[in-house]
N, C-alpha and C positions, 0 to 999 in steps of 0.2 A: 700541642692542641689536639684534641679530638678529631678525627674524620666525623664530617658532618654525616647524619644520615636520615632515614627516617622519614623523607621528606616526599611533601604531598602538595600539591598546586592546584587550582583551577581557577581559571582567568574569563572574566566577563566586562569586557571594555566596550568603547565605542569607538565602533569603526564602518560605517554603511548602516547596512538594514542588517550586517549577517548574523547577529548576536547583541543581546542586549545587556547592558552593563548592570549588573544587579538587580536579576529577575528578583520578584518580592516572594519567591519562595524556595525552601533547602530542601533537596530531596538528602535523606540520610540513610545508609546503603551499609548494613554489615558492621565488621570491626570486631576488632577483642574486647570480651567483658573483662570484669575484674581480679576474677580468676584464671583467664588465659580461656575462655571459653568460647571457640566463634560466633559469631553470630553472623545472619542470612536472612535479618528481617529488615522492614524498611520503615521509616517513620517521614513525617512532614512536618517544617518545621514553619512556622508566617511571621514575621515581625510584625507586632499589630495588636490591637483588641479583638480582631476574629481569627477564623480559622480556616482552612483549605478543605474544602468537601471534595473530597478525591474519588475518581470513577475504582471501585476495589479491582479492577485488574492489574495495576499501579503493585498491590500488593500478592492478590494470588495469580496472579501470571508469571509472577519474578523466578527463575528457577535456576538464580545466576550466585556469583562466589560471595565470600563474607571476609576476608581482608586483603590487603595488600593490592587492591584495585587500583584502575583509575576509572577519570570519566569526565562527562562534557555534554552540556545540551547545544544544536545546532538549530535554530528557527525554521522551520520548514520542513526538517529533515527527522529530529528525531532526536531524545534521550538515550546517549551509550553509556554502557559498564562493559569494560575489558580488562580481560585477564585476572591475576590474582590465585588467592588460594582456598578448597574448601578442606576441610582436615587434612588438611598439611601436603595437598596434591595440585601442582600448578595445571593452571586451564589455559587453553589456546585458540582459545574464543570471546567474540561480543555479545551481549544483549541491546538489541534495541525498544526503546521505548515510543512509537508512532501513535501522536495523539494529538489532533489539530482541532474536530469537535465533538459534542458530546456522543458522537456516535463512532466514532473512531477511535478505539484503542487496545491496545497489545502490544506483548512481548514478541521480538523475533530473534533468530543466533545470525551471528553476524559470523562468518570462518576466515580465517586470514590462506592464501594460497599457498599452493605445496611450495611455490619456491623462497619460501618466507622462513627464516631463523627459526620464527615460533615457529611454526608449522614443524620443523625438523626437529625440532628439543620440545616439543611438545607442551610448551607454555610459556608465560609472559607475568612479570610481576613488576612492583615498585617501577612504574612507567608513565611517562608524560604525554598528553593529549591536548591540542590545540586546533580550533578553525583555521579552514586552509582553503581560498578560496583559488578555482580553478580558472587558466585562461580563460574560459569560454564561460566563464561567471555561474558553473556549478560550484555548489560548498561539497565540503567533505574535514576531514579532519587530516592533522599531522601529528603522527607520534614518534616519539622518540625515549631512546633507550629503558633501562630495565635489567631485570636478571631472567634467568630460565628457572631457577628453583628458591626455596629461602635458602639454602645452606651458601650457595656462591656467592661471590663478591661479584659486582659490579662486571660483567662480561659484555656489554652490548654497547656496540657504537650504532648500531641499524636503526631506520628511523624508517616507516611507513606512511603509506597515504591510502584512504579513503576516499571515494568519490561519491555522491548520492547517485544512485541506482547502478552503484557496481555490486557485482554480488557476491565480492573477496577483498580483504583488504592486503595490498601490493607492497613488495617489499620497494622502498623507494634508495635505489642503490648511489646516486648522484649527490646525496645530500649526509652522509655518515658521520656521525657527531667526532671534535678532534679527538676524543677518547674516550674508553668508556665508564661511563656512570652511571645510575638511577636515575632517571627523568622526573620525578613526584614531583619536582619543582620547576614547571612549566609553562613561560606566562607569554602572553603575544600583548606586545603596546602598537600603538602605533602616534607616529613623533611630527608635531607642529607642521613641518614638512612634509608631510603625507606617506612617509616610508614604516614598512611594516618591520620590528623586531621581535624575533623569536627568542625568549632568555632560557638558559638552563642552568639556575642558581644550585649552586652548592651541590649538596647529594651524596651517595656514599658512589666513594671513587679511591684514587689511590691519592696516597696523603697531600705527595706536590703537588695536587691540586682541587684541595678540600678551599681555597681560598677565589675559587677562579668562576668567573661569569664566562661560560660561551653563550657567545650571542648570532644569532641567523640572520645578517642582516640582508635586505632584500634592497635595491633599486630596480632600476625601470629598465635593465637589461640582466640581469638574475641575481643570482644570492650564494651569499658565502658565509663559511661558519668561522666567526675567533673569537680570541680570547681576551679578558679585560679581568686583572687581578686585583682584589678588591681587599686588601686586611680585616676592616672591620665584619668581614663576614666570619672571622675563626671565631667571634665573640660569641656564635650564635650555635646551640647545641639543638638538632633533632627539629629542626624548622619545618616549617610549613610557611605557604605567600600567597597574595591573591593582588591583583590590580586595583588601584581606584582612583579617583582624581581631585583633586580639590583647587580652589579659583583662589587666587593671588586678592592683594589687595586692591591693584591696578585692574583688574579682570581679567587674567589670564589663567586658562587652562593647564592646567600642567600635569601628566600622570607619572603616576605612583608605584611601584612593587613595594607593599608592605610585607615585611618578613617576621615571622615572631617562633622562637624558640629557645627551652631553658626557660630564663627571665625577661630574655633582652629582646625590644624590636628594634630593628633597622628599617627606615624609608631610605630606598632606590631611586634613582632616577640620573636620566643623562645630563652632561654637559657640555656636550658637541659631539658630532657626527660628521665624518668624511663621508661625503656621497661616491665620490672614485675609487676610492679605497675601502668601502664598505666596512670601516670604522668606527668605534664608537667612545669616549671618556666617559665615564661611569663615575657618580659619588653615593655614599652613602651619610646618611643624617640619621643621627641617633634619636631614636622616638622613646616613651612612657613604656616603662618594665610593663609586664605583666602580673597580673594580682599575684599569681602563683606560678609554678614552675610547670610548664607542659611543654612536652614532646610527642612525635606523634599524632600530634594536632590535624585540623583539619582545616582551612581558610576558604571562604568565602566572600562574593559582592553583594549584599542585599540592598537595593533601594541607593547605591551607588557608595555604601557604607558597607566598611569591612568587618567582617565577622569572624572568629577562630572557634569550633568544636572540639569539645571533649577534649583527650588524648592523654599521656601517662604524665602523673601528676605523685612522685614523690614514691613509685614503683606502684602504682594504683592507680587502673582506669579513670576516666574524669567523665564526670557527667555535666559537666560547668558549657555555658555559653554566653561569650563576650562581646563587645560590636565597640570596636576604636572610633568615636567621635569627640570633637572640638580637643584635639591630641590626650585624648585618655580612655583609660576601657570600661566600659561599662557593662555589670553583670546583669544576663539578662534570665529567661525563663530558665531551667535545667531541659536537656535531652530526656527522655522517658529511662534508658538507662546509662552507666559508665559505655566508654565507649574509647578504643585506640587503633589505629593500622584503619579505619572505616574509610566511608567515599561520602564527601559532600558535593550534590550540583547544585547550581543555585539555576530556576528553570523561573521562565517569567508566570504570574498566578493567573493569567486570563488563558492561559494554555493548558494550566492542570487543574484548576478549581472552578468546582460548578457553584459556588454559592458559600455563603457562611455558616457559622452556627458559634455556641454561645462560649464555647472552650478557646483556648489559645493556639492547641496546636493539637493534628492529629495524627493517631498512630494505631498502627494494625500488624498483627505476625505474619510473615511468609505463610501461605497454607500450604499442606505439602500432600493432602490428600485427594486420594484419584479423582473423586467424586464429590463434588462440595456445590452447593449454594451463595451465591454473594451477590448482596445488594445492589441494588443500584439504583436511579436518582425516579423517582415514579411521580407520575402528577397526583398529588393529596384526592383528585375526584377517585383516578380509581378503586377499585376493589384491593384491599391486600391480604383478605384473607381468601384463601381458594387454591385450587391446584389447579397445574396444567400436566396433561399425559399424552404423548404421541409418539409414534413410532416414525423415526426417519426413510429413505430409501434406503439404507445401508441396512434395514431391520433392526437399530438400535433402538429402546426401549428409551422416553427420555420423560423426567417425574420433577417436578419444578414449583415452587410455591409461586401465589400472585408477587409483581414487582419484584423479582430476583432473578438471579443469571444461573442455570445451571452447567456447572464445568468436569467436562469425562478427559482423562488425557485421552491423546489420539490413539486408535486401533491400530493406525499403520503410522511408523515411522516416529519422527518428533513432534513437540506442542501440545495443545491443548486444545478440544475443542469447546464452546461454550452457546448456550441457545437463550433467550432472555421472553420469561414467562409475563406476560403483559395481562393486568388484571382486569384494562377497559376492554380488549379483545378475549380476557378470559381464556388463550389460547395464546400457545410459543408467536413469537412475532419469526414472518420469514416462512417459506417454505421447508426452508430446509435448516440446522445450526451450523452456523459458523464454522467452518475447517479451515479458513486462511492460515494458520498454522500448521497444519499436520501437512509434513510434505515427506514422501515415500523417501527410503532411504539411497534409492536407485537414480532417481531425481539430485538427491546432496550429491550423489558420486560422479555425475556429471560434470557437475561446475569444480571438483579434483580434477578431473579427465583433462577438462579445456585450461588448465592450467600445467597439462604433464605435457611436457615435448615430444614425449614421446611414445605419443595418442594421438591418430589423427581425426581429423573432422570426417573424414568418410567411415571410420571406426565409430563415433560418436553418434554418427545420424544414424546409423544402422540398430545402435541400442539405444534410441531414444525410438526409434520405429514399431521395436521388438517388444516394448514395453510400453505403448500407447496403445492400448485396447480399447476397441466401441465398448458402448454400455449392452448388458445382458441385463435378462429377467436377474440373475441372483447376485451380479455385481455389475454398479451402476458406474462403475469407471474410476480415473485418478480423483482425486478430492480438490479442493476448492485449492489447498496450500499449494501441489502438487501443478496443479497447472498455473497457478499465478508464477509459482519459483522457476520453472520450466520454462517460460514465454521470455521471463527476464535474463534464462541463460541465452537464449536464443544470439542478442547480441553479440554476446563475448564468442558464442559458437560461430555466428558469422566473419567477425571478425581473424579468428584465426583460421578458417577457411581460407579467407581472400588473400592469407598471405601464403598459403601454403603454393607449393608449384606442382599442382593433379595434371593429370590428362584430362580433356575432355570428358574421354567416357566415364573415368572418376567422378566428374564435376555433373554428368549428367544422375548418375548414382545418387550424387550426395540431397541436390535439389530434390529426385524425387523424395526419396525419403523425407524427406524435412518438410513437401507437400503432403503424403499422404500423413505421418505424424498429425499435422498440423490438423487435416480434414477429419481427424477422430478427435483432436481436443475443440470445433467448433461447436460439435453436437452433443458435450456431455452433459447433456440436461440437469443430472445432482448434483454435479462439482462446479457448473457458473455458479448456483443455485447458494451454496458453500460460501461463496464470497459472500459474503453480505456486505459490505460497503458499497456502496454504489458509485464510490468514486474510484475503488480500488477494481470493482470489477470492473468499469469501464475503460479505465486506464490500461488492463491488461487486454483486452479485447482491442483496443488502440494499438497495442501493441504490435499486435498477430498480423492487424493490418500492412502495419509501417515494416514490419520483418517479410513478411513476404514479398512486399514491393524490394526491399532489399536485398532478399534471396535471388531472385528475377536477374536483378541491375546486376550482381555479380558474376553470374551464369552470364548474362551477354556479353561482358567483359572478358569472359573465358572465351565465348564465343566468336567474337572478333580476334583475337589473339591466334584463336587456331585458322584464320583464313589471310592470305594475301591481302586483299583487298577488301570496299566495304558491299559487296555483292549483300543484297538481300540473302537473308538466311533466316530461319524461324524453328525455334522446338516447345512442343507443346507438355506439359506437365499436366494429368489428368486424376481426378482423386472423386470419392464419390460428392462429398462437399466444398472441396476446393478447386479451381482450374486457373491456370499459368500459363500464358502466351508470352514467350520470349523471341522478340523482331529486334535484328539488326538491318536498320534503314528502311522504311515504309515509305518511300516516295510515291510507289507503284502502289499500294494499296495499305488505302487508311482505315479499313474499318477491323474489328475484330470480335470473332463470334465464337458465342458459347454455347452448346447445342439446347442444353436444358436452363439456360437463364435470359439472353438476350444476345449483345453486342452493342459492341461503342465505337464511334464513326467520326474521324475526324474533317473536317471541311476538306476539301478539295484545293481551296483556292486560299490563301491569304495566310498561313500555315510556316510559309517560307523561311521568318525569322526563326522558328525554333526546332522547325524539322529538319535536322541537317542529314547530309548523305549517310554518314557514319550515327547518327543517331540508333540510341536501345530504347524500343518500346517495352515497358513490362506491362501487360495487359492481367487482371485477375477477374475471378467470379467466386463468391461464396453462397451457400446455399445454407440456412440455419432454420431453426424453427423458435425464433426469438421472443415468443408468448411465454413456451415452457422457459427455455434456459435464462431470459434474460440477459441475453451476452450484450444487448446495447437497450438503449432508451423505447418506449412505444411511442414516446409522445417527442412532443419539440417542449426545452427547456423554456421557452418564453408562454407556451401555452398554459392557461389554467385547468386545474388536477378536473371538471366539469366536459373538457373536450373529448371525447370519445375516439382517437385515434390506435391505428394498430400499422405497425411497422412489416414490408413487404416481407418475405424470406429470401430477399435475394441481395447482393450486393454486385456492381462491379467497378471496376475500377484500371485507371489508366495514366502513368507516370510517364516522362521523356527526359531521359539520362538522369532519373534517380530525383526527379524535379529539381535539378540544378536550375533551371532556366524558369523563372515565372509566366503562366502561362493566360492570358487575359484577354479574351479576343471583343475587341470594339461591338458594342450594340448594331451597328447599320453591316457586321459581317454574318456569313453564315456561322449558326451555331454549331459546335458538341453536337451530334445526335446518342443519345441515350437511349437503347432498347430493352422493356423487360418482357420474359414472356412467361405468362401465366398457366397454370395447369387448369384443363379445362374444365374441373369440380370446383373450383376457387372463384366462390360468388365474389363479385366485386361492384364495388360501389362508384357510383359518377363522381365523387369528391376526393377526387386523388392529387399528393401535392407529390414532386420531383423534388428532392432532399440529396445531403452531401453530408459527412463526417467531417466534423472537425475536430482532429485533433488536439488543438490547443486546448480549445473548451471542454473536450467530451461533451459533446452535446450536438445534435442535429441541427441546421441550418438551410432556408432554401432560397439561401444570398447567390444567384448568381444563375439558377438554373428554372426551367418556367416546364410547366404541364402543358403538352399539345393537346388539347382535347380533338381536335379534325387528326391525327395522326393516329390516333389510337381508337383501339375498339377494345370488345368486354375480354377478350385472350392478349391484348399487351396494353402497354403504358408506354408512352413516348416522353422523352423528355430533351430539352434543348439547351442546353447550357455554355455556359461563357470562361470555362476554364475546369481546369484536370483535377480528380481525388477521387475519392470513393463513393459512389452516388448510390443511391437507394428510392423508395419511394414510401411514403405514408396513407393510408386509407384514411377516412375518415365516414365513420355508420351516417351519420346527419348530423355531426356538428354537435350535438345537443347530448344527447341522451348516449348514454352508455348503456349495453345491452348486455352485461354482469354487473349492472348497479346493482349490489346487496336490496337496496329499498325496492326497487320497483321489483324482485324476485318476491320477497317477501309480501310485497305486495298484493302480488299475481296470486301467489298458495291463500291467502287469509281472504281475496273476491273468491276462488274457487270452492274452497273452502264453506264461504256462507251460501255459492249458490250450491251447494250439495245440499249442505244441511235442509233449504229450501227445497229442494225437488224430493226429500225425504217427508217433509211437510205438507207437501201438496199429495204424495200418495195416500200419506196418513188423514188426511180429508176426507179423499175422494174413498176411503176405503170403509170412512165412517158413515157420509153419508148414500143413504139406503133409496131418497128418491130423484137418481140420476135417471133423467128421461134419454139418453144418449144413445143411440144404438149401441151394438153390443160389438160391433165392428171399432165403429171410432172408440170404444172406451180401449179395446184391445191397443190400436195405434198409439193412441196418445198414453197408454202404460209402457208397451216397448220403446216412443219416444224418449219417454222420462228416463228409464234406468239405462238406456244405451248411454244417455247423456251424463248420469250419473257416472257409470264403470267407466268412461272414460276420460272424468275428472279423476277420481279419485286414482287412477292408473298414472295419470301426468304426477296429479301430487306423489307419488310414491315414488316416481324415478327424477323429479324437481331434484338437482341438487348434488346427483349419485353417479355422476357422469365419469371421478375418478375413482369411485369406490367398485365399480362392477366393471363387469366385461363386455367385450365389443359385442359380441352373441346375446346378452342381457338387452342391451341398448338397443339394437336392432329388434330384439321379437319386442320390445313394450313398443316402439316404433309403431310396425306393423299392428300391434293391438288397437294401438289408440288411433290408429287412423282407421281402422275396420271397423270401430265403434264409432268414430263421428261420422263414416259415411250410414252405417245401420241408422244414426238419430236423423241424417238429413233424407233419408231415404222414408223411415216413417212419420217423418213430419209432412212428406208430398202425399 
C-alpha cells in the first residue's frame, strides 16, 4: 500500500462558544494551478443564492504563501494562514486576519519564537492547526507536525501553541507527537462525555504507520498522545477530512471525521473511550466513492455539511466542488480556477460579509502593487465621484478617489498602510491613515530578544529607550503599528524581567528606562492618531496603563527582597509625562503626590483589611494632551455624540499588591481623596465630573467616585471615591452646546459675513446721499465706527478655521489686531 500523503484538515465542530461548526462561508487561499503554477490569490466561496461582499483588504492586504499551508479561524480572535511555500521557498511565519466589524480589518505577521524548530530551519509546511482553549479560558490554537522544506520527508514530532495576545507562537515541548508526520490531517471532536480529542489521521510518515490514528486525548487531569490502528484507512490515497455530525434516528448526536481520497470515503468515529487510561476504540464505516478521483483535496464544514475543494484529479488540477449530504455527494458551483496543495477555512458569514449581491460567489487577485485603490462598502447618498488630497504628519502626499481606500506599503519597516476617502466628508476620514501595521523593524527585534536567553531585560529596556524618540518638527515619532506592537511586548518583557535574579540597582535601571520609554510613547500625537480603531487604540492605551502598575509591583517586590524586614521604603521614578511611586508599607503615611498633577490619599482609618504591614503601593501620574493624540475617550461611552465633554490631561492612579485584594470602602466610611491640580491658564468650567478607566470596557465610568465641589476651587478638582484604579476627570462647556460644532462655526462666518456686507451697504448710502444734515464731526465717528467694525470682521473671518494651518506668531498678531479694532469701534461709538 501507498504511504498516505497529501493531507489537509480543518475542523469546525461544536464545542462552547469557541468555534462554530460550519461557518457558511470558505475562504480559498493559494494552491497549484494546472500547470504546476502557484498561486497567492484568495477567493470566497457561500453556499447559497447570494454572495459574500467582502471588505477588499481580505484580498489586497494578504501578502502571505500559495501552497502547502495551513489554517483556521478562531471566534474572537482572528483568521490564521501558516507556513507553506511561495516558489519553492518555505516561510516561518503567520498571517492574521482580525475582523469583527465593518471598521476593523487587516492583515498582521504572526512570528513563531527563536526557540522554535521553525524558527531554526526556517520554515514550516504540510502542518496541522487546531482551537486550543487555555486554563484560564484564553483561545489560541495547537499545531502539530510538518516538514521544514518540500524535498524532506516527514521530520517533525514538534507541536506549538498559540495563545491570543501572545506575540510569538511557542514551541510546546510536553506534548510531541509519537512520531513524526505531516499534520494536514487534523481534527479536534469532542465526545458525549465532554472530553476533547485531538486526531492526527493518516499523513505522510514512515510506512509502519501510514495506517495509524494518534490521538490527544485529554481528561480532567491532562492529556496523552496514542495510537489506534485502523486498516481501512490504507484504502484511502492523498486524503483530506473535516468534522461533522449527524442525529441518529433515536435523536442522538454523534460526530463524525469524514475522510475522502482517491475514490474512497471513510466515516470515523469512536466506540468507547477509557477515561484513566486516556484510550480510545476507533471504527471506520465505509461511505459513497467520490464522483471522481481527487487528492490533494481540500475539506471543509459549511452549514454543519461537509464539503471537499478542488485537488488533483487524474494528474490535473480540479476545479470541482462537492458537499456529502443524505450519504452522497453533491456537485456544486466550480472554484473560479483548478486548484491543488491550496488552504480552505470555513469562517462564519456575519464576520466576513457585509451584504449580498446577485452572483454566487466572490473572487478578487492578490494586488501586489505599492500603491493601489480599493473599494469599500459607501452609503449610496454619498458622492462617488470626486478626489481626496492631503498631506499626512509624516509629509506623505496621499490622492484617493470618493468611497475607496488608498493603500502605500509602509515607509518604515513591514505592512501596509491605508487611508479611506469618504465622499460625504469629501475628505480622508481620520486625522491621520492607518499605520496599525507598519511596525519598525527594531520594534520585531525585540520580541526575538525577549525570547533569547541570552538577552537580558535590562539589555532590552536600554534599546527600547534608545529608540523611543519625542516627536520633532521633521519626524513625528514611532507610527501607530510601532507603538501598538511595542506596549503588547511590554508583557512578555515584564515577565522575563521578574524572573530574572538583578540586583537592585539593575532593577532600578530597568524601571526607569521602561518609565521614561513609556513617557515618550504617551505624547505621540501622529502615531495614537495612526491607530484608527478605536477599540484597538484604546485597548493599547489600557495597556500602558496595566503595565506600568505592573512594572511598579515588581520593583517593590525586588524592593522588599533586598531589606530585612518590612520597614517603609519608597523609590520614586520620574519622567516628563509619566511618574511612579513605589512604597513598601504605607501605615505611616497614606497619601501620595505628584508635583505637577495632584495626589491620592488614602483614609486614615478603616483601611486596616487591606493595608497590611508588608503591603506595595504603586502609585502613578500621567500627563497627555488627549484632544490631539486621542490616547483615550473625550466623552463617557453612555453619553450622547450632542454632550460637549473634554477629558482632563492628567491621570493618576493607585493599586495595593498588584490589586490582588478588592478594594470597596462602605458609603458611611471616609473616601479616596483624589487631587488634580490644574495649570493656572487652563480656564475651567463649574461642571466637572470625577471619572475612572475601566478596563474591561474601555470606556470611562464615574461608578463609584463623586465631585467635591466645597473642596475645590478654579486651580484643582477634588474628587472622593470608594475604591482604587485610574482616575481622571471630565469637563463639561454647558452640557449642551459644543464649542467646534462645524454648524454653529459655520454659522458664526455666514452672520459675520452678511453683517459686513451690510456695513458696506450702509457706507454706500451714506456716501450717496448728498443732504446729510449731520455735523461733520459725527459723520466722521460714525464712518470710523463703521469700518473699524468692518476690518475687524472680516480679520476674524480670515483666521476662523486656520488655527492649525499658521503659526503661533500668526495667531497672536490677528489676536491683537482684532481686539485693537473692537476697542477703536467701541471707543468711536462713545
Amino acid at each position: 500500500m501507498n504511504t498516505l500523503k497529501n493531507v489537509f484538515c480543518l475542523i469546525l465542530i461544536f464545542h462552547r462558544t469557541i468555534i462554530s461548526l460550519g461557518g457558511d462561508v470558505a475562504v480559498i487561499i493559494g494552491g497549484k494551478y494546472e500547470n504546476g503554477t502557484e498561486l497567492s490569490d484568495i477567493e470566497v466561496f457561500i453556499d447559497g443564492t447570494g454572495s459574500c461582499n467582502v471588505d477588499r483588504t481580505l484580498y489586497d492586504g494578504y501578502t502571505g504563501w500559495g501552497t502547502n499551508t495551513a489554517g483556521l479561524f478562531i471566534h474572537g480572535v482572528g483568521m490564521f494562514v501558516c507556513g507553506g511555500l511561495t516558489n519553492g521557498i518555505p516561510e516561518a511565519s503567520c498571517m492574521r486576519y482580525y475582523f469583527n466589524t465593518i471598521d476593523i480589518h487587516r492583515w498582521t505577521k504572526l512570528e513563531y519564537s527563536i526557540e522554535t524548530d521553525v524558527y531554526k530551519n526556517k520554515g514550516i509546511l504540510d502542518t496541522g492547526m487546531e482551537v486550543w482553549e487555555f486554563p484560564a479560558g484564553e483561545l489560541g490554537f495547537f499545531q502539530v507536525g510538518g516538514r521544514y522544506d518540500e524535498t524532506q520527508e516527514p521530520s517533525m514530532r514538534s507541536t506549538y501553541k498559540y495563545k491570543d495576545g501572545d506575540n510569538r507562537i511557542t514551541h510546546d515541548t510536553s506534548n510531541q507527537l509519537p512520531y513524526p508526520r505531516s499534520g494536514e490531517c487534523f481534527v479536534r471532536m469532542k465526545t458525549p462525555w465532554g472530553r476533547y480529542q485531538y486526531l492526527a489521521i493518516g499523513g505522510k510518515t514512515v510506512p509502519e504507520n501510514k495506517e495509524q490514528i494518534s490521538y490527544y486525548y485529554c481528561n480532567q487531569q491532562s492529556c496523552e498522545w496514542n495510537n489506534f490502528k485502523l486498516p481501512k484507512l490504507g484504502q484511502i490515497t492523498g486524503h483530506s477530512c473535516t468534522v461533522f455530525e449527524e442525529t441518529s434516528e433515536n435523536g442522538e448526536i454523534q460526530s463524525f471525521v469524514l475522510i475522502a481520497g482517491g475514490k474512497k470515503t471513510l466515516k470515523l468515529t469512536y466506540e468507547a473511550c477509557n477515561d484513566a487510561e486516556h484510550t480510545c476504540e476507533w471504527t471506520g464505516i465505509n461511505a459513497t466513492d467520490l464522483p471522481q478521483p481527487l487528492s490533494n483535496s481540500k475539506m471543509t464544514t459549511l452549514n454543519g455539511i461537509p464539503y471537499i475543494f478542488g485537488g488533483n484529479s487524474g494528474g490535473m488540477a480540479s476545479e470541482m466542488v462537492y458537499k456529502y449530504e443524505f450519504e452522497k455527494w453533491i456537485e456544486m458551483s466550480k472554484m473560479s480556477k483548478p486548484r491543488q496543495n491550496h488552504l480552505v477555512v470555513s469562517v462564519p458569514e456575519e464576520w466576513l460579509c457585509h451584504g449580498f449581491s446577485e452572483s454566487t460567489s466572490t473572487r478578487f487577485p492578490t494586488s501586489s502593487a505599492s500603491i493601489s485603490s480599493t473599494e469599500a462598502t459607501t452609503s449610496p447618498a454619498c458622492p462617488t465621484e470626486g478626489e481626496c488630497s492631503k498631506k499626512d504628519m509624516r509629509g506623505v502626499l496621499w490622492s484617493g478617489q470618493f468611497g475607496k481606500w488608498t493603500v502605500k506599503n509602509c515607509t518604515e519597516g513591514t505592512g501596509q498602510a491605508r487611508w479611506y476617502c469618504n465622499g460625504c466628508l469629501q475628505d480622508f476620514e481620520g486625522s491621520q491613515p492607518d499605520r496599525s501595521e507598519c511596525v519598525a523593524r527594531w520594534v520585531l527585534d525585540i520580541g526575538n530578544m525577549i525570547d533569547d536567553p541570552m538577552t537580558s531585560s535590562l539589555d532590552i529596556s536600554g534599546i527600547i529607550l534608545e529608540n523611543s524618540k519625542p516627536a520633532i518638527e521633521d519626524d513625528p515619532g514611532m507610527t501607530g503599528g510601532s507603538i501598538l506592537t511595542l506596549v503588547n511586548l511590554y508583557r512578555g518583557l515584564l515577565d522575563k524581567h521578574e524572573h530574572e535574579d538583578d540586583e537592585i540597582e539593575d532593577d532600578i535601571v530597568f524601571t526607569s528606562n521602561i518609565i521614561m520609554a513609556t513617557s515618550v510613547l504617551v505624547k505621540l500625537e501622529c502615531g495614537w492618531n495612526e491607530i484608527q480603531e478605536e477599540n484597538l487604540r484604546f485597548q493599547t492605551s489600557s495597556n500602558i496603563l496595566v503595565s506600568t502598575e505592573n512594572i511598579g509591583y515588581i520593583f517593590g517586590k525586588s524592593l522588599e527582597k533586598s531589606k530585612s524586614d518590612c520597614d517603609q521604603d519608597e523609590q520614586v521614578f520620574s519622567a516628563e509625562n509619566v511618574n511612579l511611586t513605589v512604597r513598601t508599607s504605607s501605615l505611616d503615611n497614606t497619601c501620595f503626590t505628584f508635583e505637577s498633577s495632584g495626589s491620592i490619599c488614602l483614609p486614615e482609618a478603616g483601611t486596616e483589611e487591606w493595608v497590611k504591614p508588608c503591603s506595595i503601593h504603586v502609585a502613578s501620574s500621567f500627563t497627555m494632551e488627549p484632544d490631539k493624540s486621542n490616547i483615550f475617550p473625550n466623552s463617557f461611552s453612555t453619553r450622547t455624540s450632542s454632550d460637549t465633554t473634554m477629558l482632563g490631561d492628567s491621570l493618576i492612579g493607585l493599586t495595593i499588591d498588584n490589586g490582588s485584594v478588592p478594594i470597596e470602602l462602605p458609603e458611611d466610611s471616609e473616601p479616596i481623596v483624589v487631587t488634580f491640580v490644574h495649570e493656572d491658564s487652563k480656564p475651567l468650567d463649574a461642571n466637572r465630573t470625577c471619572i475612572f478607566w475601566n478596563v474591561e470596557s474601555l470606556s470611562w465610568s464615574g461608578e463609584g467616585c463623586q465631585y467635591s465641589a466645597s473642596a475645590s476651587d478654579e486651580h484643582t478638582t477634588v474628587c472622593h471615591c470608594r475604591h482604587l484604579t485610574n482616575f481622571g476627570i471630565m469637563f463639561d462647556y454647558t452640557g449642551k452646546s459644543d464649542p467646534e460644532d462645524p454648524l454653529l462655526s459655520v454659522l458664526s462666518i455666514v452672520l459675520l459675513i452678511l453683517s459686513s456686507l451690510a456695513i458696506l451697504a450702509t457706507q454706500a448710502l451714506l456716501f450717496f446721499i448728498k443732504s446729510d444734515k449731520r455735523s461733520s464731526t459725527r459723520r466722521l465717528a460714525e464712518n470710523n465706527r463703521n469700518w473699524t467694525l468692518f476690518a475687524a470682521q472680516i480679520a476674524f473671518i480670515a483666521l476662523a478655521g486656520q488655527q492649525n494651518n499658521v503659526s503661533e506668531n500668526v495667531c497672536q498678531f490677528f489676536g491683537a489686531l482684532i481686539h485693537l479694532l473692537y476697542l477703536s469701534f467701541f471707543a468711536w461709538t462713545v
